[in-house]
DRENTOR-952364 format. One record per atom (N, C-alpha, C, O): x, y, z; residue number from 1; atom name. Coordinates in pm, 1 decimal, always signed. Atoms other than C-alpha are relative to their C-alpha. Layout:
N
PT         xx         yy         zz   resi   name
PT          X          Y          Z    NUM     CA
...
This chain:
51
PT         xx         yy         zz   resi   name
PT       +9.9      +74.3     -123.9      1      N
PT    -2205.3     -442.2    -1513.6      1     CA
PT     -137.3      -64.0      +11.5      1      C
PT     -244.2      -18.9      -29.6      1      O
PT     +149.7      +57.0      -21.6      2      N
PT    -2466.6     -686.7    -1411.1      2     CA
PT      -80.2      +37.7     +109.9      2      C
PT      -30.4      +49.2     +221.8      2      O
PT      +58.1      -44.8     -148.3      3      N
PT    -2745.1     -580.3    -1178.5      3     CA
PT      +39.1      -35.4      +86.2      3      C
PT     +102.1      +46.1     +153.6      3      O
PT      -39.9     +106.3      -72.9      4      N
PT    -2678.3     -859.5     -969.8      4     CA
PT      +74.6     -115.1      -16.3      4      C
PT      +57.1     -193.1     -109.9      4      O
PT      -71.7     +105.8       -7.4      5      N
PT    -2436.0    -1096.6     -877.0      5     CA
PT       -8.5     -110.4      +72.2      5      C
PT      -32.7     -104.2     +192.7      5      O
PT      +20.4      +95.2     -121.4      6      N
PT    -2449.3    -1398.8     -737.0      6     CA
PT     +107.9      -58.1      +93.3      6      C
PT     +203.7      -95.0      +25.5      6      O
PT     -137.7      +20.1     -113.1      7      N
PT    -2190.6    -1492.2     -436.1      7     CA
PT      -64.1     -105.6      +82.0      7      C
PT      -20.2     -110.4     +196.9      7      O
PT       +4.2     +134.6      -91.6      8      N
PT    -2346.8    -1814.0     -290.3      8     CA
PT      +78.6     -105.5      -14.7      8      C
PT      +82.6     -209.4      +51.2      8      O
PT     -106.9     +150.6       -9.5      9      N
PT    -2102.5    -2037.8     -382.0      9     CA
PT     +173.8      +97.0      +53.9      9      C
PT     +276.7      +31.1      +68.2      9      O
PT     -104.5      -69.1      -36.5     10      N
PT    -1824.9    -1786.2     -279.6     10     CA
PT      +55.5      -59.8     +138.0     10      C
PT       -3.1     -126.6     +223.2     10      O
PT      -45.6     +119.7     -113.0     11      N
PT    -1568.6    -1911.9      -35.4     11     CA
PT      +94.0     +177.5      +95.3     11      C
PT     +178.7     +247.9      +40.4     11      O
PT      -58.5     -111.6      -90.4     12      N
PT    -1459.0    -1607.3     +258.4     12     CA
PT     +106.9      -70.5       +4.6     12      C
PT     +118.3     -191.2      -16.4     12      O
PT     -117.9      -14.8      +19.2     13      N
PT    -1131.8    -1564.5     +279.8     13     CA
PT      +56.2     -113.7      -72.0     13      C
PT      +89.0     -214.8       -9.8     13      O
PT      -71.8     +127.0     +127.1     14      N
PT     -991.8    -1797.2      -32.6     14     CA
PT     +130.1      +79.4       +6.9     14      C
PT     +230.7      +17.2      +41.0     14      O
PT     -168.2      -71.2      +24.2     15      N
PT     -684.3    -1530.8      -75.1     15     CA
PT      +25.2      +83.6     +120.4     15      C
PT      +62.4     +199.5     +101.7     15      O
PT       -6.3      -75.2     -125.0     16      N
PT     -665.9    -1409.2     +272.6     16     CA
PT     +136.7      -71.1      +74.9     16      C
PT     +135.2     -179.5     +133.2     16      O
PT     -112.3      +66.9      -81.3     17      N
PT     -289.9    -1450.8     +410.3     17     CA
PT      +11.3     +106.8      +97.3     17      C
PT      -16.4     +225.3      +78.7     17      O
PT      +19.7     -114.5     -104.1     18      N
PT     -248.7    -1291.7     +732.2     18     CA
PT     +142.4      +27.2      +21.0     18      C
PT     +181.6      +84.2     +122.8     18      O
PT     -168.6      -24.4       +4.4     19      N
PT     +136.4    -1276.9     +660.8     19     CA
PT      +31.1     +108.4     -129.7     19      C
PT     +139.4     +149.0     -171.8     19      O
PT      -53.7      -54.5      +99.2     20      N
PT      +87.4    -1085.3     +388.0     20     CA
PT      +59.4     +148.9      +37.8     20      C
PT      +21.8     +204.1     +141.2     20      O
PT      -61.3     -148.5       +6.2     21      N
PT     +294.7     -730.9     +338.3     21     CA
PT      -43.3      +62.7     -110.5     21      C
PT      -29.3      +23.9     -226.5     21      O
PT       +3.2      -72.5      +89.9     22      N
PT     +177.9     -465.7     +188.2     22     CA
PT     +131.4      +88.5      -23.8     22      C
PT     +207.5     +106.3      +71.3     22      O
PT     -100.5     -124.5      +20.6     23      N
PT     +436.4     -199.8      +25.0     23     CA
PT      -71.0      +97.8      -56.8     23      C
PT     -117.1      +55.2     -162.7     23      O
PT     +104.8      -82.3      +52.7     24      N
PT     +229.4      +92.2      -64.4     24     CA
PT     +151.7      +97.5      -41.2     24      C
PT     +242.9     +115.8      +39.4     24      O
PT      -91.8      -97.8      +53.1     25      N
PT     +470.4     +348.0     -320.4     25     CA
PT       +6.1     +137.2       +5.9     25      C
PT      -82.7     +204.3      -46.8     25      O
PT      +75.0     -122.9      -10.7     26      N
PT     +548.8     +688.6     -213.3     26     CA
PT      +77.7      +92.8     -121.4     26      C
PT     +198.7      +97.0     -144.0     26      O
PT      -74.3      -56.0     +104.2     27      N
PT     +620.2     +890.8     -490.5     27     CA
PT      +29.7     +203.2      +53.8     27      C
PT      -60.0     +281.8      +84.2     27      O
PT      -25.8     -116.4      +18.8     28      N
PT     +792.3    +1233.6     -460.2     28     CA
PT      +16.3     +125.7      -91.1     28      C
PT     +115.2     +113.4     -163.4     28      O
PT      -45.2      -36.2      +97.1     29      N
PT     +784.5    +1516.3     -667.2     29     CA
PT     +124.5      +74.3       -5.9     29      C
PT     +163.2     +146.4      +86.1     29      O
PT     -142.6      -36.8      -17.0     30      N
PT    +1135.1    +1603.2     -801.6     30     CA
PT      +76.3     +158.4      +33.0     30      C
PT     +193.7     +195.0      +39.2     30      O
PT      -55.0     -142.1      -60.8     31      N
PT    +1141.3    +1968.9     -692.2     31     CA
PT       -2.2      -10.3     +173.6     31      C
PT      +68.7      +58.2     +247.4     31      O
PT      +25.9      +13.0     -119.0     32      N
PT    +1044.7    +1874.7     -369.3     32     CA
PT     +180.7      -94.6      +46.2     32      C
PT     +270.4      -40.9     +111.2     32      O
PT     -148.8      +49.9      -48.1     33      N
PT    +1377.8    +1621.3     -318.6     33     CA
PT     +143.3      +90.2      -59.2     33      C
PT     +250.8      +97.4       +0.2     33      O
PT      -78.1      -99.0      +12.3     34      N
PT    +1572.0    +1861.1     -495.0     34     CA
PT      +35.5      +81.8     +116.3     34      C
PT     +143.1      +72.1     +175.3     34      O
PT      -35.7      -61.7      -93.2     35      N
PT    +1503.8    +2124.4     -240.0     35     CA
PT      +35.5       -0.2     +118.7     35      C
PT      +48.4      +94.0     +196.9     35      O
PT       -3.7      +34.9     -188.0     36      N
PT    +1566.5    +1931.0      +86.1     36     CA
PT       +7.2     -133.6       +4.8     36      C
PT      -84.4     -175.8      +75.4     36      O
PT       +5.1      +97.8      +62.5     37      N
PT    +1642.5    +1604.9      -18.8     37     CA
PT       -3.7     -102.7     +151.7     37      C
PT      -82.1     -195.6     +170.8     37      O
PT      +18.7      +97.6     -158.3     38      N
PT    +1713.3    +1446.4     +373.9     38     CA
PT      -82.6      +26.9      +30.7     38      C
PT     -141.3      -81.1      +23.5     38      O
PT     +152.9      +31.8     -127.5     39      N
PT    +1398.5    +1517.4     +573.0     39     CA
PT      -56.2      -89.2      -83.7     39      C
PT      -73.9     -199.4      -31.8     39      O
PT      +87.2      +57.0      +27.6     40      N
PT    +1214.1    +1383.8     +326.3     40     CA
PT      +81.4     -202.0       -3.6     40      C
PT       +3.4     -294.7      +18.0     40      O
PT      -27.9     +118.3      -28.5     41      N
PT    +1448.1    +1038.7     +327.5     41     CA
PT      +21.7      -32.5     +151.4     41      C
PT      +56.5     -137.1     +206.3     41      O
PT       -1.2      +66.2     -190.6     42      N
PT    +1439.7    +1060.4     +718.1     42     CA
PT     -105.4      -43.5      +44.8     42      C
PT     -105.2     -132.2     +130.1     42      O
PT     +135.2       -8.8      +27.3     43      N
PT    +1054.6    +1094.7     +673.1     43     CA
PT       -5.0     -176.7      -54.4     43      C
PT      -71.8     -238.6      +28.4     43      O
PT      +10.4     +103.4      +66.6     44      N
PT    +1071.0     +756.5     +482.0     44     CA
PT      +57.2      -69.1     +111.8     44      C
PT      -20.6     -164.1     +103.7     44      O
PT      -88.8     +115.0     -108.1     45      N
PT    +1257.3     +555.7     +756.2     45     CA
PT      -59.4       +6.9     +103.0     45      C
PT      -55.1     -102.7     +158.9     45      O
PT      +80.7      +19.9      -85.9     46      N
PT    +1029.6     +659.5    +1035.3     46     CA
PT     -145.0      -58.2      -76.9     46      C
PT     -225.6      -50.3      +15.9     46      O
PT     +132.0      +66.1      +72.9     47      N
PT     +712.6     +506.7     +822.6     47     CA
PT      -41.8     -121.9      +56.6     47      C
PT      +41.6     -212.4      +53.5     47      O
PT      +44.5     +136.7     -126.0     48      N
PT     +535.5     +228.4    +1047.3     48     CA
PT      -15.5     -122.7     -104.3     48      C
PT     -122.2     -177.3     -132.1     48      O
PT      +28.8     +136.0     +102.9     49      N
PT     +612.6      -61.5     +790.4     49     CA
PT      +18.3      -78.3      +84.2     49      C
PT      +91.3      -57.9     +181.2     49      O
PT       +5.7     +188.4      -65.5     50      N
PT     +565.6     -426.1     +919.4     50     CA
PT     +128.6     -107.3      -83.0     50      C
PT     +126.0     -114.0     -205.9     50      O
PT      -84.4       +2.1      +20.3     51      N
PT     +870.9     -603.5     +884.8     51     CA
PT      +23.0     -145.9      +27.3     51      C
PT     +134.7     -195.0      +10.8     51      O
């Protein structure tokens, strides 16, 4: 890495969409849906995604 960078010609927000969606992945491990397999997909459907 370089000590320093230079960012004066940098342009704020160039890739900034304010529509964008994130999907963040939740991964389970498979003993866990094994043992109880609905809460944890009821758990997934209350999740505050933007829609």
């Amino acid at each position: 890495m370089k000590q320093e960078y230079d960012f004066s010609k940098g342009e704020r927000g160039k890739f900034y969409n304010k529509d964008a969606e994130l999907n963040f992945p939740v991964y389970f491990d498979p003993k866990i849906l094994l043992f109880n397999p609905l809460p944890c997909l009821n758990v997934l459907n209350t999740l505050p995604i933007s829609k």
